[in-house]
C-alpha positions in Angstrom: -21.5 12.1 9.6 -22.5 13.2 5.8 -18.8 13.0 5.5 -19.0 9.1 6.2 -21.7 7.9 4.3 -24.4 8.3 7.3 -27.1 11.2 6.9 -28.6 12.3 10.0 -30.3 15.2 11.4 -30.0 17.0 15.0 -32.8 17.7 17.0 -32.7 19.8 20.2 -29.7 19.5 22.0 -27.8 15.7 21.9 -30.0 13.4 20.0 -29.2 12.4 16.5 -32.4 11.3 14.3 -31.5 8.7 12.2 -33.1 7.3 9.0 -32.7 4.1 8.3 -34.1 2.7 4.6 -36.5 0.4 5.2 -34.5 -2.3 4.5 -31.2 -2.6 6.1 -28.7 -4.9 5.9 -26.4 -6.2 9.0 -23.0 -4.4 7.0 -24.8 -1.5 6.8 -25.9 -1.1 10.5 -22.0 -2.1 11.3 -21.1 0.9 8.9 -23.2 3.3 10.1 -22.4 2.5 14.0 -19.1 2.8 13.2 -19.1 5.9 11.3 -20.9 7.2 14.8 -18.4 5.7 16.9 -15.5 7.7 14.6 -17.2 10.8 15.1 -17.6 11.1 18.9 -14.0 9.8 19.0 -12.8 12.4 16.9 -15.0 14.8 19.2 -13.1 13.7 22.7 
């Protein structure tokens, strides 16, 4: 994900933690989703 622009962390097993800013805008959310989406594509 670091590798798109989206910082995360693991935690036990299959969930993803992310951090949001407090302030978010709509693009950004649509980025960051489909950064995710990429990844678990690339990963099937």
């Amino acid at each position: 994900m670091a590798t798109r622009e989206v910082l995360v962390k693991d935690t036990h097993g299959w969930t993803i933690r992310f951090a949001p800013p407090l302030v978010v805008t709509d693009d950004e959310v649509a980025m960051a989703i489909g950064a995710l989406a990429a990844v678990l594509n690339d990963r099937s």
